[in-house]
N, C-alpha and C positions, 0 to 999 in steps of 0.2 A: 504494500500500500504506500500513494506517494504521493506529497501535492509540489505542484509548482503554482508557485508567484507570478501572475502576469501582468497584471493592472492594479491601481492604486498603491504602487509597490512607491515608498519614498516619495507618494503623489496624494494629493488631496480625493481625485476624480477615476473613474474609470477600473471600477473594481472588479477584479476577476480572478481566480484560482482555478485550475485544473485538479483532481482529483482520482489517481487512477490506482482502481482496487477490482480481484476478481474480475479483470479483464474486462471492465468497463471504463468508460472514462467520464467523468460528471463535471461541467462548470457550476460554483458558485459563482455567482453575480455574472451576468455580462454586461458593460457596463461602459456609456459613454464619457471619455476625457470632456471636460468642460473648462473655460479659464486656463492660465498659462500650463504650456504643456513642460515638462521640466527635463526627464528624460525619455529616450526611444524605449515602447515595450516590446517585449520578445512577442513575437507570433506566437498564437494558440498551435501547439507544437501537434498537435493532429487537425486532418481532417474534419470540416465541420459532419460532413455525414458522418463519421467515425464515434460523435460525442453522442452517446446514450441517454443524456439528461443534463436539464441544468436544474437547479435548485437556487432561487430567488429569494433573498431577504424580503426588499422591500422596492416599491412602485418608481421610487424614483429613478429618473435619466442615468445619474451617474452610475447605476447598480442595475439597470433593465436595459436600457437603450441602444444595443447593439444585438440586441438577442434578435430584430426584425432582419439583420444582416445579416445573421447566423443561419438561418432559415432559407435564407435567401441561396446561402452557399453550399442549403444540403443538408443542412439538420431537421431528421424528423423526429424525436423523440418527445419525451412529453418536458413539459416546463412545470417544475413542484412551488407551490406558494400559499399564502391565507387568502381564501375567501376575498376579503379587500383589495390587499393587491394584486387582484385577478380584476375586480373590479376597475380599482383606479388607470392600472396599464391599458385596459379596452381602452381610456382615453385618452393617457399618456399617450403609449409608443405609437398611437393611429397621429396625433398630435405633433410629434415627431417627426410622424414620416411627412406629413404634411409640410412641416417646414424642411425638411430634407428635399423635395420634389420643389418650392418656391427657389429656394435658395438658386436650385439646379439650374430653374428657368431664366430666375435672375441674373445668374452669371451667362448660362450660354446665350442670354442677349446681347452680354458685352463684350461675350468671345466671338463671338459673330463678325461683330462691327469691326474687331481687330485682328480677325483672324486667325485666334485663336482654338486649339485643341478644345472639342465638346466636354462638359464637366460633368461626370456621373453623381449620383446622387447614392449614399451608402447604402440607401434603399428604399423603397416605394411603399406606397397606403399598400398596397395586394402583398407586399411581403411582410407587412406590419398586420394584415389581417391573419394570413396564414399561419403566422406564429400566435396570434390568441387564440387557432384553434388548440393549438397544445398543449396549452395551461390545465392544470390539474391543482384542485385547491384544498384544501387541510385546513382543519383547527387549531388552537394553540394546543399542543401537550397532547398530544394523538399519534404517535408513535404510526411511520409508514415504512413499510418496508416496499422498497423502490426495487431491488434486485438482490438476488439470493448471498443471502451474509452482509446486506447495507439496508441501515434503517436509519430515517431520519425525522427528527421530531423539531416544531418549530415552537419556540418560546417568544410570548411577547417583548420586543424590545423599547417597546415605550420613546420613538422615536416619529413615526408617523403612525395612521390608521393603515392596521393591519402586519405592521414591521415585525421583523421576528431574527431574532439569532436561530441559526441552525444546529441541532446537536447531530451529527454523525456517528454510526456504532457501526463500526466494520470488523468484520470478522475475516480473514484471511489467515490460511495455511494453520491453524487452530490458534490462532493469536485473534484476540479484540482487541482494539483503540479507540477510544471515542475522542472526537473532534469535533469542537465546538465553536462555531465564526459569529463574532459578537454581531456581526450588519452592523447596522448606523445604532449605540446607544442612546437612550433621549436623556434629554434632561429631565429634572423631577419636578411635582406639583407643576404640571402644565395642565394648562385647557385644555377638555376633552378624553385627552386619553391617560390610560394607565401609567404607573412609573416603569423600569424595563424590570423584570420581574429576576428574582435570582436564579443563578445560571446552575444546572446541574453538574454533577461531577462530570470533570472529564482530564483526560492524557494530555491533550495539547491544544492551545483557546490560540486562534487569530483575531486578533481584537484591533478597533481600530484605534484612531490617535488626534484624531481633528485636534481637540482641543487640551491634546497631552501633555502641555508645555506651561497652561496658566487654568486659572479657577474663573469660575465667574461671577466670585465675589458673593456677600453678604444678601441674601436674597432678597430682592427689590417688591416691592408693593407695582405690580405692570398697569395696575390700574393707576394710583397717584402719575406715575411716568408721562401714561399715555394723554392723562386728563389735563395736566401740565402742558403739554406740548400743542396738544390742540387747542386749551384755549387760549394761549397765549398767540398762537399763529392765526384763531379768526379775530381775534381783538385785534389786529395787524389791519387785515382783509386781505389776508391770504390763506393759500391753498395748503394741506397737507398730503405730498406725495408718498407712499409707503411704496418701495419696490419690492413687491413679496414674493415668495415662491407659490405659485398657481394652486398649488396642494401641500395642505400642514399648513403653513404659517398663513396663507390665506384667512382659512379657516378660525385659527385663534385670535387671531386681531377683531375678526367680525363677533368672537363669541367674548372679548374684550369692549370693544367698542356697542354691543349690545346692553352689557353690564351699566356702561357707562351713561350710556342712554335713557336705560331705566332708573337708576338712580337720578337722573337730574345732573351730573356733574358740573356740564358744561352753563355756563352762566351766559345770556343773552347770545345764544346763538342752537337752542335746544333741537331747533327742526333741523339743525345740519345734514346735510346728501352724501353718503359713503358711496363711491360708485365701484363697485368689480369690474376690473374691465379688463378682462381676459377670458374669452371663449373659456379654454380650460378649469380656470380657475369656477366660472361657472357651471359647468358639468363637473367638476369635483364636491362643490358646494352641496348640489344636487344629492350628489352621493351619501356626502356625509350626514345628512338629514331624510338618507333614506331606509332607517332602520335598524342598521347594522350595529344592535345593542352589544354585542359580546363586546366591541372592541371600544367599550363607555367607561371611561369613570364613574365611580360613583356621585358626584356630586350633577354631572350632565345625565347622568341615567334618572337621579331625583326631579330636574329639570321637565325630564321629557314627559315622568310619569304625572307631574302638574300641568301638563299641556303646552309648557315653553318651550316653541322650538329656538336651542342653545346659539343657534344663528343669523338668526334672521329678525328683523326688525321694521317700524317705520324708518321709510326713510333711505332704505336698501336699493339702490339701481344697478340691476345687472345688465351692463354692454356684451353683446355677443355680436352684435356688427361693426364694421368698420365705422359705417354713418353715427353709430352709438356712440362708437370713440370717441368721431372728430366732434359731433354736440358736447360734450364734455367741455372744450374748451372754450363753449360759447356759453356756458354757465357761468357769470362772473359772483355768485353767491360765492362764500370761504364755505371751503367741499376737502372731503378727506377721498383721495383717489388711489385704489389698491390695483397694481397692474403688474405686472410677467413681464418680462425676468425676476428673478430676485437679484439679480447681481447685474442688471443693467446692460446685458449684453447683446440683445436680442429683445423683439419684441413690442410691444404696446409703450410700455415703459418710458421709451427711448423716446415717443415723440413726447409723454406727457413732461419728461426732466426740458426737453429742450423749450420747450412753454412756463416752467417753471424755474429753472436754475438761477436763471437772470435777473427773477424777480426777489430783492431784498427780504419781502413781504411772507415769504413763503418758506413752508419747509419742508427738507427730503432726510425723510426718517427710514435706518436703514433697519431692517429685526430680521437680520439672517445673517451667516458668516460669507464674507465677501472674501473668493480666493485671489491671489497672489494675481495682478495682470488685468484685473475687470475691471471695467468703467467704474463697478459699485466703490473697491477698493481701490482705486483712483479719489474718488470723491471723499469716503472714507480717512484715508491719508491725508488732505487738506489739499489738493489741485487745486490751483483756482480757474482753470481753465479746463475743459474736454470737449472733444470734437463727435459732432453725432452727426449724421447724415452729411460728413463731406465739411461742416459749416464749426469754429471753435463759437463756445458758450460759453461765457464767463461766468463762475459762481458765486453769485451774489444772494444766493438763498443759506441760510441756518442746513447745516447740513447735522442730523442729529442721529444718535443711537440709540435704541430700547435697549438697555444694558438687563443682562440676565436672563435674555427670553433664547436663547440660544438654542434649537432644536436638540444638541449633539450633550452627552455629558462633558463634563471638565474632569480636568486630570484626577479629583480625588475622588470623584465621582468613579470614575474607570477603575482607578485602584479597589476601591472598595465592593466595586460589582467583580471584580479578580478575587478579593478575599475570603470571598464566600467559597472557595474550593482550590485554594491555593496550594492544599495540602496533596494533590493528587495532581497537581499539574507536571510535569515533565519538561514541557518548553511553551512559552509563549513567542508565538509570532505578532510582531505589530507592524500594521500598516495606517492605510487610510489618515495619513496623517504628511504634513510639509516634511521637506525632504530632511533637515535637524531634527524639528518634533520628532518624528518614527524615532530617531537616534537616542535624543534627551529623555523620550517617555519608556524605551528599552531598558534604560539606567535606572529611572525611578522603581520600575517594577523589580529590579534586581537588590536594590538598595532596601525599597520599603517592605519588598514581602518574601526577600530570599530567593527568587525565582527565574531562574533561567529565561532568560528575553534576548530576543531578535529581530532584529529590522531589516526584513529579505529586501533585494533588489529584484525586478523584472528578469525572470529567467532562474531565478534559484530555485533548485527542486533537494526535498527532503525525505529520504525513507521513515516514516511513519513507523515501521515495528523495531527500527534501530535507534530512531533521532539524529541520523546521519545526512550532512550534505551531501548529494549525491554531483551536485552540477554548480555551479554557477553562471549566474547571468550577464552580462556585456553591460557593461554600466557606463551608459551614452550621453552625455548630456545634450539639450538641445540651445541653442543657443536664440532663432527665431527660422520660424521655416518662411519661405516664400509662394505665396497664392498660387505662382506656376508649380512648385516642388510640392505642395500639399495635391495639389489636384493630380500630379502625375502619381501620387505615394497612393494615392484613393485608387483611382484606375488599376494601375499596380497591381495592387491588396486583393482585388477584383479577381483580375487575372491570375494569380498566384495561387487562391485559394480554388479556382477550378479547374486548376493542374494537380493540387494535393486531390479533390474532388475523382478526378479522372484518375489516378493511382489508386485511390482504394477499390474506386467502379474493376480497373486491371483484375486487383487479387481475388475481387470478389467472383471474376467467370475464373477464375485455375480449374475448376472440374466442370468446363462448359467444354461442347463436342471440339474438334479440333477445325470444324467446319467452322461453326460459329466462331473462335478462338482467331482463326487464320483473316476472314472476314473484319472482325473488330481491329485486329490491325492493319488491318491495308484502310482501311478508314481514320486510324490518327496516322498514320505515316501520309497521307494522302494530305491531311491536315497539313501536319509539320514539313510538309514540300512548299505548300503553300504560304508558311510564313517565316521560312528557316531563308531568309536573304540577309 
């Protein structure tokens, strides 16, 4: 049994692990890089048809978002996850691909005009549906046995609705190891959902590291913060922009800002207009207020049973059209405007900052962790300047933080969800964290609970029944790639992965007639005349 490191290794984004036991091979996470890319990751070292299963934490891009490309390349096996995140993905990765297929369009308009190489898209709405056929969904703590000698059971991780750490029990060659991948931990007493629940025993935890390096402090009243901020910016007459993540933090701020409302907080300006305005974010919303009690806190499940729904209020405008959007900016009332991106990269967002930045009057609050390289953490850092659509904006708006509402747990937080079974651990791998972090929080856990840690790179693979490095990884940094070099790297990828594709299709005829045999290669050789110049 053995897992390799592929993504989020030394990286914030893009999370992915190989896992090959009894002659299977499973991805945890597959998972889109989002914000600066830091280092080159290793190729998923098999064939996508070759991968038997993947096994999903949670909904979001950076841990689902490539699974529509995997599918694309040949993967037909099932996808394991909660209930929820079988939900939320139907809107995600379709949302995705949608913007994968814009992008596509958008460029080969302007590769057109200059003549440029067509720009593929990593894949399309029909290969983002094809893969929610595969989805297969589980409860928390319901024990699945996926393939003979591997079961896996998913535990709440109090991160997003539906998020779960994966516990692994593999049995191979009469040896067991359990393995156990924290996903994204949440932070505690949040809106809505549960805190991450403690982790059962296991051999070896990959946990991650977001915020491995600092605490997030003395835990703040979200309500004083948020009640503060807004009235102080409509006594102004201005705007408050919130760049939120479409799904999770969307959600909390509307079940914050409900609170708010009810109580009266705000003084002379009570009918304030909260506008969502991200298609997505609306279909998430949807979600969350369609039911799905198990994944409730207590105190929202009290809510629900007195007929309040936890999010929704007077006063709520949900945009799902463009024309929605652009009204938005012809409301000169002081309006609190919640839009996609969370990190300002992409998006709705992007036109409302550019309507806003400039104006002293106004404020861009940010309640989510902005990676390394994003507009968000641009802004965050103190720019006073960023260019959006081609045009610089000077920042002349209160650029402000919700301190403490942070999705992810903090370092002590992590440590202390490790202590719970520290005594049976073996080795911890840590990722999901800046390329130091992984480093600095490896140390902590060695220091504060005795326990063997590591911070793999992209490409290190480990024997599981020995705790032996088997391989290491090419440790590449990147420096910035170029529009033309990303697009040709995509293509590439493309092509690459359906030459791995076509090798395993090879070994799969070895006991096909020699008629048939003889046949199939005169058909790639026939190929490879045609492009062997």
């Amino acid at each position: 049994m053995k897992i390799t490191f592929l993504g989020a290794a030394h990286e914030v984004t893009g999370s992915c692990s190989l896992i090959e036991a009894n002659g299977k091979n499973i991805l945890v996470d597959c998972g889109l890089e989002q914000g600066a890319d830091i280092y080159e990751n290793c190729d998923i070292p098999v064939a996508a048809c070759d991968i038997d299963a993947v096994c999903l934490t949670h909904a979001h891009i950076d841990h689902s978002g490539k699974i529509p490309m995997l599918t694309a390349q040949g993967f037909k096996g099932d996808i394991y996850t909660t209930l929820a995140t079988h939900k939320l993905c139907n809107i995600m990765l379709r949302d995705s691909a949608h913007i994968q297929e814009f992008e596509a369009d958008w460029r080969n308009r302007k590769a057109k005009r200059a003549g440029r190489e067509e720009y593929v898209p990593l894949y399309t709405l029909k290969d983002a549906e094809n893969a929610l056929k595969q989805f297969r969904h589980y409860d928390y703590n319901e024990p699945v046995q996926i393939f003979d000698g591997i079961r896996i059971t998913f535990i709440d991780a109090g991160h997003l609705l539906g998020s779960a750490s994966i516990l692994f029990e593999i049995t191979e060659n009469g040896k067991t190891e359990r393995v156990i991948f924290s996903g994204d931990l949440g932070n505690t007493n949040r809106p809505l959902i549960n805190d991450p629940a403690i982790p059962p025993v296991a051999d070896y935890v990959v946990v991650e590291s977001t915020y491995g390096d600092r605490t997030h402090g003395a835990r703040p009243d979200y309500t004083v913060q948020l009640t503060e901020i807004l009235q102080e910016t409509f006594d102004r007459g201005g705007n408050v922009v919130i760049p939120s993540f479409a799904i999770g933090r969307t959600q909390e701020m509307l079940y914050l800002i409900r609170n708010i409302k009810e109580q009266r907080l705000i003084k002379n300006h009570s009918n304030f207009a909260v506008y969502v305005d991200s298609p997505l974010a609306v279909e998430a919303t949807n979600i969350y207020s369609s039911g799905l009690t198990d994944y409730y806190d207590t105190e929202t499940l009290d809510l629900l049973e007195q007929g309040v729904d936890p999010i929704r209020f007077n006063g709520l405008k949900l945009s799902v059209t463009s024309d929605d959007s652009k009204m938005i900016n012809f409301d000169e009332s002081p309006k609190v405007i919640l839009s996609a991106s969370g990190m300002c990269e992409a998006g709705r967002i992007r036109h409302h900052l550019k309507h806003n930045l400039w104006r002293s009057d106004s404020t861009i609050l940010f309640v989510g962790y902005q990676s390394e390289g994003t507009v968000g953490r641009k802004l965050v850092d103190g720019e006073k300047v960023v260019k959006l659509f081609g045009e610089e904006i000077n920042v002349n708006a209160r650029i402000a933080t919700l301190t403490g509402i942070s999705g992810h747990a903090d370092c002590n937080m992590l440590v202390d969800w490790l202590s719970n079974i520290k005594n049976s651990i073996k080795t911890v791998f840590v990722n999901h964290g800046d390329d130091s972090v992984c480093d600095t929080f490896a140390k902590l856990i060695k220091d504060k609970l005795g326990v063997n840690a590591i911070a793999p790179f992209s490409g290190d693979k480990y024997d599981l029944a020995t705790g032996e490095c088997l391989e290491k990884g090419r440790i590449v940094r990147i420096e910035k790639k170029s529009e033309g070099r990303h697009r040709a790297n995509t293509v590439f990828a493309r092509l690459y992965a359906a030459g791995q594709r076509l090798l395993s299709v090879i070994n799969k005829n070895k006991e096909s007639s020699n008629k048939e045999i003889a046949k199939f290669a005169d058909q790639i050789n026939a190929l490879c005349d045609k492009y062997d110049r």
